[in-house]
Structure formats: C-alpha cells, structure tokens
C-alpha positions in Angstrom: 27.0 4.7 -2.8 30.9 5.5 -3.2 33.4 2.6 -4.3 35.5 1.3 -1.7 39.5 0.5 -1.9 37.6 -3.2 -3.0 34.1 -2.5 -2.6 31.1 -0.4 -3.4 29.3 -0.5 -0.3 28.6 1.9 2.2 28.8 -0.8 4.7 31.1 -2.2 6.4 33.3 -4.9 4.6 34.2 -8.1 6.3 38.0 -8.5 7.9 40.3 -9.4 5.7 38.6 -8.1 2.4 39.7 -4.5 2.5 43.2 -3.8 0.5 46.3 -1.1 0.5 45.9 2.2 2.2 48.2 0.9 4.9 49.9 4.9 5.3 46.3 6.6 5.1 45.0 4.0 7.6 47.9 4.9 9.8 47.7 8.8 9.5 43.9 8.4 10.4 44.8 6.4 13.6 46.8 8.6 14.7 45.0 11.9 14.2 42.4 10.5 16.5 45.3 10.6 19.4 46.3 14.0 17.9 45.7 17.2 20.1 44.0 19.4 18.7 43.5 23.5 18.7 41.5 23.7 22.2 43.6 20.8 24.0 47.1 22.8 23.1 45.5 25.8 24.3 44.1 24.2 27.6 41.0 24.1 26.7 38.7 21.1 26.9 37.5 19.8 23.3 33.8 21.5 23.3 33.0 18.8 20.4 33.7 15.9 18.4 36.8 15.4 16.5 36.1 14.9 12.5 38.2 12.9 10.7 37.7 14.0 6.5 38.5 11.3 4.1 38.5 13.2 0.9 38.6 11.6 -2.5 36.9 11.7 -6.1 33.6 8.9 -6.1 35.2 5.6 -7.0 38.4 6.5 -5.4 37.4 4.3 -2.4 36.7 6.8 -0.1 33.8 5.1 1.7 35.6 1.6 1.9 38.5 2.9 3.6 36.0 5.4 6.1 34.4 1.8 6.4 37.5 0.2 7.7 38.7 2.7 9.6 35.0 2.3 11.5 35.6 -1.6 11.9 39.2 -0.5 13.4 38.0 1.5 16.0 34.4 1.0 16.5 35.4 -1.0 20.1 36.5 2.4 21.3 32.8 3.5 20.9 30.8 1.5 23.4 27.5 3.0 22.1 28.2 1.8 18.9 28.2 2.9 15.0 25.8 5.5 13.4 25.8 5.7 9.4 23.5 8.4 7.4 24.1 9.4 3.6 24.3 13.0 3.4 24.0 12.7 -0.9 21.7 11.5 -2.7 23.0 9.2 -5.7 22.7 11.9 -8.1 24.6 14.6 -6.0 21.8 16.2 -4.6 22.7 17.1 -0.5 20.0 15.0 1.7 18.6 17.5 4.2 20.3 18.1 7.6 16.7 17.0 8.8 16.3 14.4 7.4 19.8 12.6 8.1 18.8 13.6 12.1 15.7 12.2 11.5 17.7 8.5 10.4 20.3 8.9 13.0 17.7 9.5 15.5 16.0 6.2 14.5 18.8 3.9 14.7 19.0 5.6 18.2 15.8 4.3 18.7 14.5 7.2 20.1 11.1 9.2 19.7 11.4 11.4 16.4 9.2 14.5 16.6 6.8 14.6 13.2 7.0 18.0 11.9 9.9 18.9 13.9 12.4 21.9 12.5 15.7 21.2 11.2 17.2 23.2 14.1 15.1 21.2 16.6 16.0 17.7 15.5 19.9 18.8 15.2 19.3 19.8 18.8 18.0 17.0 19.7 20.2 14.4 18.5 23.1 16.3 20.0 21.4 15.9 23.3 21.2 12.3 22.3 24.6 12.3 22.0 25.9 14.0 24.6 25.8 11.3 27.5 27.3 8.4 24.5 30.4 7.6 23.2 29.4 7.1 19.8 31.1 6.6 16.4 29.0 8.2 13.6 30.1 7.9 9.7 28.9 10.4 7.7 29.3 9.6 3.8 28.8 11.6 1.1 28.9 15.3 2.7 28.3 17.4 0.4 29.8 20.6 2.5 30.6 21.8 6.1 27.2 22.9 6.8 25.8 19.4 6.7 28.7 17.7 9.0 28.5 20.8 11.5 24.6 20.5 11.9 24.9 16.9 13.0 28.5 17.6 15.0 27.8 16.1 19.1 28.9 18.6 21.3 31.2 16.2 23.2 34.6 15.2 22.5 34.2 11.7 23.6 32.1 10.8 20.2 34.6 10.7 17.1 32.8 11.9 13.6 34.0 10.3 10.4 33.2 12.9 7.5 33.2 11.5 3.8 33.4 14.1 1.1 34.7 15.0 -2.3 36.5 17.9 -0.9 37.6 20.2 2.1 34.9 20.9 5.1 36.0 24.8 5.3 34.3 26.4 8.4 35.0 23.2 10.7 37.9 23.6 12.8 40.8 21.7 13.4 40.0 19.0 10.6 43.1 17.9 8.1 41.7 15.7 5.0 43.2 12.6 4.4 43.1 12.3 0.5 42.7 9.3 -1.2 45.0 9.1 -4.8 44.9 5.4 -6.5 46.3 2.4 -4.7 49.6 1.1 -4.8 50.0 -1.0 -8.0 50.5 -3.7 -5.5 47.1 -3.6 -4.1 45.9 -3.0 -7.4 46.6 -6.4 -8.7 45.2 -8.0 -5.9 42.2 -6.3 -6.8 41.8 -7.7 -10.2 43.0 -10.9 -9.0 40.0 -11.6 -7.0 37.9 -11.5 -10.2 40.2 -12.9 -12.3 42.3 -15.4 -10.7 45.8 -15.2 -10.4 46.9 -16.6 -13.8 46.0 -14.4 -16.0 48.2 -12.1 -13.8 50.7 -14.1 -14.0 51.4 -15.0 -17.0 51.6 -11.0 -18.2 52.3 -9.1 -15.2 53.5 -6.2 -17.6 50.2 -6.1 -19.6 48.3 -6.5 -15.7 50.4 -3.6 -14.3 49.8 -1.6 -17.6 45.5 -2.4 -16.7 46.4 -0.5 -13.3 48.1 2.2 -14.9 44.8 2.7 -17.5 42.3 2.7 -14.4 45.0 4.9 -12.5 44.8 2.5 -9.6 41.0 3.7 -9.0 39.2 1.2 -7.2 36.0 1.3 -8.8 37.5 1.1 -12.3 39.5 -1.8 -11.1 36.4 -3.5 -9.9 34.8 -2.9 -13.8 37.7 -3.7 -15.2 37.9 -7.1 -13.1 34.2 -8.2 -13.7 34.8 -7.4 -17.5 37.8 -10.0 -17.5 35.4 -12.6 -15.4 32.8 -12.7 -17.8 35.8 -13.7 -20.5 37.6 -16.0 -19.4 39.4 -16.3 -22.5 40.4 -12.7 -23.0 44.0 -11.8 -21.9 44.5 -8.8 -19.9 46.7 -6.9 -22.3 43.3 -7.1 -24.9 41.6 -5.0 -22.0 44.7 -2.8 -21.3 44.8 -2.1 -24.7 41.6 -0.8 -25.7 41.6 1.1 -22.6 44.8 3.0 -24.0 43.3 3.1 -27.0 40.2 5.4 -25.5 43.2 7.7 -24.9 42.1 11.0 -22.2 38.4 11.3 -22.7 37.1 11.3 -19.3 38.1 9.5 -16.2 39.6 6.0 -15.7 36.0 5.1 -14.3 34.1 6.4 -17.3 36.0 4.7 -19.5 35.9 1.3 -18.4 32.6 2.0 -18.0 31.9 2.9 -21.5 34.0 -0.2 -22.5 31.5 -2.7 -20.3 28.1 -0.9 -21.3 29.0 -1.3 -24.9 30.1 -5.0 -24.9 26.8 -6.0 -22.7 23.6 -7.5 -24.5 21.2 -4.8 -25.7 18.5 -5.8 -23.5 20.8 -6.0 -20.2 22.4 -2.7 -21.5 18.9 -0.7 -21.8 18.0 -2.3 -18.3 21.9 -1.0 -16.4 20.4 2.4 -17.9 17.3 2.8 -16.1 18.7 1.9 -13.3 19.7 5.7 -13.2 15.9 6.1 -12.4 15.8 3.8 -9.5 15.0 5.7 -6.1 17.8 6.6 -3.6 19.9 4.1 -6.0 18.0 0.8 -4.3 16.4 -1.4 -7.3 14.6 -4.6 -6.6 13.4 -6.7 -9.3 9.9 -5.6 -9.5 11.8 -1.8 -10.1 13.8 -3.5 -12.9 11.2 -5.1 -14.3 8.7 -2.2 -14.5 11.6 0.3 -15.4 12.3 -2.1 -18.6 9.5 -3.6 -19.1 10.6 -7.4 -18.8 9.7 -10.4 -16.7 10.5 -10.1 -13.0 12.7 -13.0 -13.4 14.6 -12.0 -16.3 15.0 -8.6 -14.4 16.5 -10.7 -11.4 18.6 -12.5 -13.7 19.8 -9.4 -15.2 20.3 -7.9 -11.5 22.9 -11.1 -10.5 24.3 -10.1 -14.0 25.3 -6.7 -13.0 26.4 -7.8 -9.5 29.5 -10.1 -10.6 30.6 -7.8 -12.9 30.4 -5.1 -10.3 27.7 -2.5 -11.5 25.5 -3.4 -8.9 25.9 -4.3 -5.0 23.8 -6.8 -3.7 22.1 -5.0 -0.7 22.8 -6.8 3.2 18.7 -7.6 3.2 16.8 -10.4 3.4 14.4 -9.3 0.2 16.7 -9.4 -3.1 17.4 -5.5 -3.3 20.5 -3.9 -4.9 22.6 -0.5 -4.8 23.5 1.4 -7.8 27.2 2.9 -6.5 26.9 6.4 -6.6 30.3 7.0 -8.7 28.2 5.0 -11.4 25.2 6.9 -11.2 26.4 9.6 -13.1 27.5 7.3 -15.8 24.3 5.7 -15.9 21.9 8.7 -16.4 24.8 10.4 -19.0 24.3 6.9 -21.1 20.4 7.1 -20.4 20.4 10.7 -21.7 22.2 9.4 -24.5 20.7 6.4 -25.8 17.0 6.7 -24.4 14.6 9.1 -26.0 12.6 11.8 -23.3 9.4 9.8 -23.8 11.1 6.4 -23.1 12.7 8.0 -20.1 9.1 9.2 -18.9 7.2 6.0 -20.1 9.4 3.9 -17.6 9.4 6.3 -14.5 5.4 5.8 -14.8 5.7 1.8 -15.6 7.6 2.0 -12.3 5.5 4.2 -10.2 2.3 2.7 -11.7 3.9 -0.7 -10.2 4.9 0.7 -7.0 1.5 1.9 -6.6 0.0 -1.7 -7.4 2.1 -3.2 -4.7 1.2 -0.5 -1.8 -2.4 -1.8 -2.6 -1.2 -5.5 -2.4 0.3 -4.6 0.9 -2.7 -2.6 2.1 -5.5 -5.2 1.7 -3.6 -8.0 3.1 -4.8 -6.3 6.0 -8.1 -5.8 5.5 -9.2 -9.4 6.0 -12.7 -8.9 6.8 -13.4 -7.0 4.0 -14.9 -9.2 0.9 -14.2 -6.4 -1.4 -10.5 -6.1 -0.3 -10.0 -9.8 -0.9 -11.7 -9.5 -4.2 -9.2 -6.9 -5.1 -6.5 -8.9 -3.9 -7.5 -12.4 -6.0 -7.5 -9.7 -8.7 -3.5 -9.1 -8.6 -1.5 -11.1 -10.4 0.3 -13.5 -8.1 3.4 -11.9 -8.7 2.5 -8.8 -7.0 0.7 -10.5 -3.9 2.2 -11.0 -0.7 2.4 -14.4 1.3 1.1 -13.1 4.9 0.3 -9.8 6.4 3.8 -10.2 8.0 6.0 -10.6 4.8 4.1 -7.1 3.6 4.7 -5.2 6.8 8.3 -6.6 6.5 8.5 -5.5 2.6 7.2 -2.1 3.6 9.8 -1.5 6.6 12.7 -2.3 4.4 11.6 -0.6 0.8 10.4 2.4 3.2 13.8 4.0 2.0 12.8 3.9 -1.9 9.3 4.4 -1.4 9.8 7.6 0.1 12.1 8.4 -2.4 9.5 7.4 -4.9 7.1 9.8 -3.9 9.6 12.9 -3.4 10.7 12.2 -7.1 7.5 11.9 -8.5 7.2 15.3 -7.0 9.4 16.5 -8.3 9.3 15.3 -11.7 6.5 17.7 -11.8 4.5 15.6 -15.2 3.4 12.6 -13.6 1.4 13.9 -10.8 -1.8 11.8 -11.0 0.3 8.8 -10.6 2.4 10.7 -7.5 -1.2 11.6 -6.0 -2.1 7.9 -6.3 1.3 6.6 -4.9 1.1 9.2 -1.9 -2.1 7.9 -1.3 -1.5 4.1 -1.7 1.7 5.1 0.7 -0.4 6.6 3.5 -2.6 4.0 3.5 -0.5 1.0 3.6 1.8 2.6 6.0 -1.3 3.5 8.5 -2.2 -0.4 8.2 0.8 -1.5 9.3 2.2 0.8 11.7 -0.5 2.6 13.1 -0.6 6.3 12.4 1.2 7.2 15.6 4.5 5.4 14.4 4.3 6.1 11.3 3.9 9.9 11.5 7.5 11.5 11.4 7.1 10.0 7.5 3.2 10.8 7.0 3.9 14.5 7.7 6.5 14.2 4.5 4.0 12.6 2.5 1.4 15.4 3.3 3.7 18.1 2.7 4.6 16.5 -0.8 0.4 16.2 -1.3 0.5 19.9 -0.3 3.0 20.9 -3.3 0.8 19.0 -6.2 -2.2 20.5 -4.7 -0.8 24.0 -4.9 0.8 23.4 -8.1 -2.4 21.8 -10.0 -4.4 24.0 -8.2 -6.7 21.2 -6.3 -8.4 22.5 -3.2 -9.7 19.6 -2.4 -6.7 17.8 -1.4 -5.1 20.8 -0.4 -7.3 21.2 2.2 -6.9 17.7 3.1 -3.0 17.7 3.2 -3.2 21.4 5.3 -5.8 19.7 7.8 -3.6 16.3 8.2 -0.2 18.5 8.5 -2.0 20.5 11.2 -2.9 17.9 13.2 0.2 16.5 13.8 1.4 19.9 14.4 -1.4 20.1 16.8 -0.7 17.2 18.5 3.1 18.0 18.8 2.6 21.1 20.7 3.1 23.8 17.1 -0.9 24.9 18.3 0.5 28.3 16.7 1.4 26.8 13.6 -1.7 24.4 13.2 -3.9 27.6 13.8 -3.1 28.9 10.5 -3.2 26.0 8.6 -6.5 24.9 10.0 -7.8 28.4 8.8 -5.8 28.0 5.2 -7.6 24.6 4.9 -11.1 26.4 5.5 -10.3 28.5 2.8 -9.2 25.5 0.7 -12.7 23.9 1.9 -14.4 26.4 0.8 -13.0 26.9 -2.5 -13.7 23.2 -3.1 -17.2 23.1 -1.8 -16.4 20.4 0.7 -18.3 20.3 3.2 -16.5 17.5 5.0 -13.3 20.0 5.1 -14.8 23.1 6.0 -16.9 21.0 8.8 -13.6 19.5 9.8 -11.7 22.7 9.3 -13.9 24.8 11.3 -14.2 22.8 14.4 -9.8 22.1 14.6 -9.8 26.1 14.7 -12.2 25.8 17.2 -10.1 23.2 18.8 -6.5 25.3 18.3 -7.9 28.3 19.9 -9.4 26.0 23.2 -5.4 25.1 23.1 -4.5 28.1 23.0 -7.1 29.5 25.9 -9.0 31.7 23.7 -11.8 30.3 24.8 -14.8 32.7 23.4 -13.8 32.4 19.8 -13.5 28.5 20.5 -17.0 28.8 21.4 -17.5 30.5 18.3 -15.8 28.5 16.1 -17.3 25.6 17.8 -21.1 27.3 17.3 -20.4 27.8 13.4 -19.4 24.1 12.9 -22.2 23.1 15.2 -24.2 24.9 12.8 -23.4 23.3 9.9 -23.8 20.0 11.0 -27.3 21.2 12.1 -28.4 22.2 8.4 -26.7 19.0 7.3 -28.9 17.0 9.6 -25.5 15.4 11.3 -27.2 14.5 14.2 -24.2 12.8 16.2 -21.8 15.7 15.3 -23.9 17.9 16.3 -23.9 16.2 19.7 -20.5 16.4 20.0 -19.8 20.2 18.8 -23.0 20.7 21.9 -20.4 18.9 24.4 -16.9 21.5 22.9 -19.2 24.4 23.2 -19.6 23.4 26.7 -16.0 22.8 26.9 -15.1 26.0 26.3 -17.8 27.9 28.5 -16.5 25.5 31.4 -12.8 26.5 30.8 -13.9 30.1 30.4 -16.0 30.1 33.9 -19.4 30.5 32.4 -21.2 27.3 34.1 -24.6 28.3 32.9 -23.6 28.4 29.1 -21.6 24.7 29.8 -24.7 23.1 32.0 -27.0 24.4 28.7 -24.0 22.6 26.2 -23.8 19.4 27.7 -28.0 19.0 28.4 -28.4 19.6 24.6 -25.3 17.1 23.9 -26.7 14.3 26.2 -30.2 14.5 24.4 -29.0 14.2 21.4 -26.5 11.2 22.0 -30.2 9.6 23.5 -31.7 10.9 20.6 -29.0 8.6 18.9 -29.1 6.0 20.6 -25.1 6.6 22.3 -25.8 5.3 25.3 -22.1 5.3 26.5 -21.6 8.8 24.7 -24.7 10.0 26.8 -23.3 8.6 30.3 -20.2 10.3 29.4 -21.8 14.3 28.5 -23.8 13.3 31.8 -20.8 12.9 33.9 -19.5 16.0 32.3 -23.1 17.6 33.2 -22.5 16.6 37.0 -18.8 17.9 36.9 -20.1 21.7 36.1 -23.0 21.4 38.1 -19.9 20.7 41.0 -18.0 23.5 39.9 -21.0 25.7 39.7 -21.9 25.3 43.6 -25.1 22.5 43.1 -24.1 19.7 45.1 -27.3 18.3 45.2 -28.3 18.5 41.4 -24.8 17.2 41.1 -25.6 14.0 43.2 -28.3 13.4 40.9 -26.8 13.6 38.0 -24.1 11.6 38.8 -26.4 9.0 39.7 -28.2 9.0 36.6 -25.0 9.0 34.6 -23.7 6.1 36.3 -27.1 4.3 35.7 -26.2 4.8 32.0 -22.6 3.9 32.0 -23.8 0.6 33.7 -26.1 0.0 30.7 -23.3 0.7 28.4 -21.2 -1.6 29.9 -18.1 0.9 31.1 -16.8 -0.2 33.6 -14.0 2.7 34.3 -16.3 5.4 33.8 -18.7 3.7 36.4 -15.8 3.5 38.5 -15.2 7.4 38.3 -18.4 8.4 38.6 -18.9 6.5 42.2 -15.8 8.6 42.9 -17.1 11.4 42.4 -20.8 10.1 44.2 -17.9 9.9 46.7 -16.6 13.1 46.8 -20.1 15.2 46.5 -21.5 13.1 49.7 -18.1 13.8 51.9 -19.2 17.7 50.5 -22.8 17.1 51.8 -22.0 15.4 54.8 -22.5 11.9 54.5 -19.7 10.1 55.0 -21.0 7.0 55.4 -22.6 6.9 51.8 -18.6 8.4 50.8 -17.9 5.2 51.7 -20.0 2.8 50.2 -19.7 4.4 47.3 -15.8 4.6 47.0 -15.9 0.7 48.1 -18.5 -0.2 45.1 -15.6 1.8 42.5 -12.9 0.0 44.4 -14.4 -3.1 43.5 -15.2 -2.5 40.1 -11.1 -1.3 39.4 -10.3 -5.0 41.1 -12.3 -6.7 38.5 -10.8 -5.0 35.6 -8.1 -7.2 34.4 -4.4 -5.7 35.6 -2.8 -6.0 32.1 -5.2 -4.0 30.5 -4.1 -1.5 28.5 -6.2 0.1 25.9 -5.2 2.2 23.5 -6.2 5.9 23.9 -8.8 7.0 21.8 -8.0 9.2 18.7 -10.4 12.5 18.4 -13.0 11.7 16.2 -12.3 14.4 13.5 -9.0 12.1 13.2 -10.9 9.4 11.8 -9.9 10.6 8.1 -6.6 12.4 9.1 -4.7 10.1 6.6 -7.2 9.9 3.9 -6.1 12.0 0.8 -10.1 12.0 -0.2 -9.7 13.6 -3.6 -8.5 10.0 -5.3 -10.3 7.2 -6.7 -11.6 5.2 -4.6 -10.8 2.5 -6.6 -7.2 3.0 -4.9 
C-alpha cells in the first residue's frame, strides 16, 4: 500500500487528518469541471474522465487520491469502488482479477472461468446506468486503467500511478513533489508533540529537508523520535545527513530504524516481505519467525506506532505492509537472511496456514467423531470458537489466502505444501460457502492445481484439476471449452490408472457432446463409461449411465433405443433398492412411450411410476406424474379421469409447504468436483 500525505493506507483517512496539498487538491477539483477533447469539439464524452495522481511510492500519492475521493464522493450517488492494480512487490494484478473485485463490491454475479475481455465487458455494462467513483491505485500502465475505463462520462476514474498513462486520452498527471515544510512539521508533530519542534525549529526544518518532505519518510522519521522521547530532533537530522546520497529519503530513514530495532523485532519487520498481498496477521508473524503468537502481536503494535505497519480497518487483528516499504523489506531480507532461512519460514508459514484451513474445515463437520478428534487434536491456539468466527476468518483472510496459494505456486520448491494448502483451501471454502458461491475463486485454485500437476508431472491430480475446471466451464455455458478438457483429463486418467477419473472423464464427454447435440457419440461415450462401471460391478452407476444412454436416443428421435435405456435403468435402480431413482427412470419410461405414439402403455406406466414415487415419499414427482395421467387420458378420451387425476396433483402441490424451496440437485459425478484426490487424506 502507497504512503499517504500522513498516512499509509489505501483507505480513506478520517476528515481532518489529511495535510498540505492544498494547490494539487485544487487543480484536481477543477479538472473534473474541465472540458475535455470530445466536449470542445461537440462531441459527447464517450467515457469516463481519469484523473492521474502520479508520484514516487511514499510520496503520498494514494492519501491525497484518498482525499480527493472523500471530497467528492457525494457527487457519485452509487458510491466508491477501490481495486489495487499492484501487487506489494510491483508485480501488475491482472485486469481480471481487479474486475473480478470490482464486480464483487458491486454485488453482482461474477462468472467463474470468465475471460478477461468478458469480465471488462461486463463490469462496464455494470457501470453504465451508475454514477460511480472508482479509485484505482497502484496502476502499473495504461492498459490496466483502460480495461477497467466505464464507457460513460457520468462515472469519474481516479488513476494512481508512478508515472504517465500514455494511450489514454485527454488525462494531465498531477505530480506529487514533497510537502510544504509547513505541512511537513505538522507531520512530525503528531508523533512527536510539538515541543520538541519547538524548541529547535532549525534542526526540525533541517529533518524535513533530509526526508525531502516525503511523507512516508516523515512518518519513519516521526515514529523513530516517539519511541525516544529523550532524543532531540537535530540527533535524528544529523545522522540522516550523515548517510549523505545513498538512496532515497525513505530508504534511509528506513535503514536508520531497522538498525536501531531489537534483533528479534528486526528479523521479524523482515519477513514480513514474505507476507501475502502485504496483509500479516499474527499467526503469519509468528510462523514466519518462529515466535509465540503473542509476542508476534506484540511485535505487530510495535511496528504500527512507529509506522512500518498499518493496522488494517478489520475486526480480526490484521495489518498492511505499505508498499513503498516492501521493497525495503525484502532488499534487507535478501541481505541479512540466508536462502534456506528465507525458504524455512515461507514453509513454517504455509505449513500454518494449512493447519488453520483444517481448523476451519472441521468445525463444520460436527457429526463426524473423527473430525472432532482432529479438532481436540489442534492446539488451542489454532482452533476456532464457532463455525461462525471461522466462516468470518475465511471471508476476511480470503485475500491472503489466495495470495498464499498463487505464491506457493509460484515459488516453484514447496509444492507438496502448496498441493496441501490448495486442498485444505477448497475444502474449507466449499464448507462454508457452498461450491456455487465460492466458485469464481475455486476455478483459480484448480488452475493453480493444474500448473504443479503439469510441472511435477502428476496425472492424477491433473486429471482432477482438468475435470473440476471443466465443469464449471460446463456449467457456465464454455461446453466447447470443457469438451477438450474433459478429453485431456481422460488422457490424464489414463495415464494415472484411475479409474475414478477416466469413469468420470468419460461420461462428462459424454455429457459435453449431449450439450452440444451430438447426440450419437454421447450415446457412445455414455456406452463406454457404462461399460466400465459394468466390469467394475458399479451397479448404481451403471443404472444411471442406462438412463443418459436413453437420454440421448430420446433427444436423437430413436424411442426404441430410449424405451430399451430406461427399462434396463429402472431394473437396476430396483435391483438396488432406489426406490425414488426407479419412480423417476419410470416416469421417464412413460414420457418416451408418449412421444413414441403408445398412449396406452404410457397410461400404465405412469401408473406404476406414481405407485413408486408414493412409496418413496415424493411428493412433486407424484404430483407430475398425475399430470401427465392427466394429459394421456384427455389424449385417450376420458376426460373425466383428466380430471380426477389433475384434482388429486392439485391437492398434493396445496399440501406442500409454500416456502419451500429446495436446493437444486448437483449431478452426481459433482459429488467429488472439489476434491483434489491425490493428497493425504490425513488433510
């Protein structure tokens, strides 16, 4: 997160805290009101205005972009939108996923899977019927800011960059110098109280000349004095001149306060340069260095009043690492920590991360004796109170914890622990939110799964990664796409000798080419997965596969093929003792025999079917089925029997309850969609 004029926070700062920039303030007010290109030539605006506030990190870019947003956010009646486009270490967040955040805080359905192209495209539709006020920090180039840019003038785009946006038009950067000496001292004052000013306002201005009237030097400079109460200004001002040109203002008051802190806190501020997407809690702290989670708390308040850290606005103790500082952090990690130290604490902390996704998981699972076992098993530290305080502590660490698994990715040499924390992830995240709302972030997670397959060469899990991405690309309408990943994870299957995947694997293609009205090599696909549930004696599988076979002949026009499919699958549901599966291939049974011109072997069909929907207790499909007793006799002639029976399905709807709303079954070859089944299942 950039330094503000007084703050480094990417959020807004209360009234009354923000200092100086009084001209830039004024110039940014009033480039809002300013024609632009289109409107001089009589054109209407065909987009937002962007207003650039460039500046170094720490020059307090984002606190004055955050002002200017509390200025003029009641113009914006639809409110404030915020995403980071860097990540603390430079690196440009994806255009996708910064539509994927803004989309969110829209509240509005995010497509899993979607393109980059699509989600811009739909959160400019979002955008088009709102006056909105969006604050984009951190850009790391025009690209980024024009991918996200509504197509309406009446939204107003706040860009936050280190430099120029060349390629967007009409935009004039407002850059940010140091503050007036002024509004410097004020600065310090607030850390230091005004006497120490005071007294030497010579040695106090000389301090702002050092830092250059950089905010987030200042703020260092300030918490350095705090913690010394007996130090005098000019002692600081001094060995600040005495550091002479090497590096920036910012570096070297940072140097100066890293070298005077305690070895232990000192090691600690450095590994905070490993933290995910900059956000440390304590149990990060602690498993990054090694400590107690309350001396890494302790430690964490530390580095908060002397302005390392930002204490974050949530209601679990989290923290920021300002992104001018992160830099500074990893040089000074580099530095002073050896590569295997450096490595040793990315897996203490991902080893801990991973033993608090399984915490969070089995909270859940209450009925299970086994997950409680597990549970009791934790140390108390690393349990949560309720099933509600671990939802709540997923929701708000989501942030880092995806961040933890795309850098264990990354990192390339702790895999097995990144394959256990994807897992642990997937899991916990299914528990909580249901697989439905948590699939726009699943579908990341599988993709990551994919990469460590590939690059460890597991088929296994890749075929379980290329199965679970296809089926959300399935289910989002990308049939196309799933098609070829359903066939890559048969090959994966195979490879693997896993029968569960090239089972699974088999009848999805089957299912992708029913989508996609290829209806003969569905039947065929469905026929060679129906076969091997037949050699492995899967007896209510096969069942099923009997009932997509007919499926597919029914859709292709070939009743006598479908009547044959769903005979053989309502035997075998009997054989299994299904009752409601074998009402339901009954009813599908009577349906073809309708379609195929047999009224009368429809009838009694039907009435056999809703004989064993009665015994299984289902109460709709009894209902549908008397429709359609309904429907045959008005075919027949016997409208009086039409009658009875639509009366006897009237009266069944009027006793279901009205508020009923169940959820919609999930296929069953979804039961597993979120298992990564190559890990222990000790996870």
């Amino acid at each position: 997160m950039d330094t503000g004029g007084v703050q480094l926070s990417g959020h807004a700062a209360p009234e009354g805290h923000f200092l100086g920039r009084t001209r830039e303030l004024k110039e940014l007010r009033a480039d809002i009101e300013r024609a632009g290109l289109d409107t001089i030539s009589g054109k209407k605006a065909p987009r937002a205005r962007v207003l650039l506030i460039a500046g170094r990190p720490g020059s307090g870019r984002t606190a004055l972009a955050e002002e200017l947003v509390r200025q003029i956010a009641g113009r914006y009646h639809d409110g404030v939108l915020r995403a980071r486009l860097g990540e603390p270490d430079g690196t440009p967040v994806p255009v996708e996923r910064a539509a994927r955040d803004l989309l969110a805080a829209l509240d509005l359905p995010i497509p899993p899977g979607a393109s980059e192209d699509d989600l811009s495209a739909t959160l400019r539709e979002a955008l088009a019927e709102r006056r909105a006020l969006l604050l984009l920090d951190d850009a790391a180039g025009a690209e980024q800011v024009d991918a996200l840019l509504p197509d309406t003038p009446d939204c107003l785009v706040v860009a936050v960059s280190a430099g120029p946006l060349t390629g967007i038009a009409d935009v004039r950067p407002c850059t940010l110098g140091g503050l007036d000496t002024k509004s410097a001292l004020d600065l310090l004052t607030r850390s230091t109280g005004s006497v120490r000013i005071t007294v030497d306002p010579r040695a106090a201005e000389g301090l702002v000349e050092a830092c250059q009237g950089q905010p987030a030097a200042l703020i260092l400079a300030g918490g350095w004095l705090a913690a010394r109460p007996k130090a005098a200004v000019a002692d600081l001002a001094k060995q600040l001149h005495a550091e002479g040109d090497d590096g920036t203002p910012l570096s070297r008051v940072f140097r100066l306060v890293h070298s005077t802190l305690p070895p232990a806190a000192a090691r600690i501020l450095r590994l905070l340069s490993l933290a995910p997407a900059g956000l440390v809690d304590p149990h990060t702290a602690s498993a990054l260095a090694g400590c107690s989670i309350g001396a890494a708390r302790t430690t964490l308040d530390d580095f908060v009043a002397l302005g390392l850290l930002r204490a974050a606005d949530s209601p679990l103790p989290e923290y920021e690492v300002p992104g001018c500082l992160h830099p500074l952090l990893r040089a000074a990690a580099e530095t002073h920590e050896r590569p295997g130290e450096l490595q040793l604490a990315r897996a203490r902390m991902l080893e801990r991360t991973v033993r608090l996704l399984q915490s969070c998981r089995a909270i859940t699972e209450t009925d299970s004796p086994q997950a409680r076992e597990k549970l009791q098993g934790l140390p108390r530290a690393l349990r949560f109170p309720t099933p509600r305080a671990a939802a709540d502590w997923l929701r708000l660490r989501r942030p880092a914890l995806l961040a933890s698994a795309r850098l264990a990715v990354a990192d390339g040499e702790l895999d097995t622990l990144a394959r256990r924390l994807m897992s642990q992830l997937v899991r916990a995240m299914v528990a909580h939110f249901g697989t439905q709302a948590a699939a726009p972030d699943l579908y990341g997670v599988h993709q990551l799964v994919l990469d460590v397959a590939e690059r460890r060469r597991l088929p296994r899990e890749k075929a379980a990664a290329l199965l679970n991405l296809a089926d959300v690309d399935a289910r989002t309408g990308r049939t196309a796409a799933a098609l070829v990943r359903y066939r890559a994870a048969l090959d994966a299957g195979r490879e693997a000798n896993d029968p569960y995947a090239t089972g699974r694997a088999m009848e999805s293609v089957g299912g992708a080419h029913l989508e996609l009205g290829d209806y003969e090599r569905a039947a065929d696909w469905f026929g060679r997965a129906l076969a091997q549930r037949l050699a492995r004696d899967e007896r209510a599988d096969a069942a099923r596969l009997y009932g997509r076979i007919a499926t597919a002949h029914t859709y292709a026009g070939r009743y006598g093929e479908a009547q044959r499919g769903w005979r053989a699958a309502a035997a075998g549901h009997r054989r299994n003792g299904d009752v409601a599966a074998h009402a339901r291939a009954l009813s599908e049974l009577a349906r073809v025999q309708e379609y195929a011109g047999r009224p009368e072997e429809s009838l009694h069909t039907c009435q056999e079917a809703v004989e064993w929907a009665r015994r299984a207790g289902d109460r709709r499909l009894q209902a549908a089925l008397q429709l359609r007793l309904a429907d045959t006799l008005d075919h027949l002639g016997d409208p009086a029997a039409a009658r009875l029976h639509r009366g006897a399905a009237e009266r069944i709807l009027g006793e279901e309850l009205p508020d009923r709303d169940p959820e919609p079954e999930q296929p069953e070859h979804d039961a597993n969609a979120c298992e990564i089944r190559s890990t222990s299942a000790e996870d």
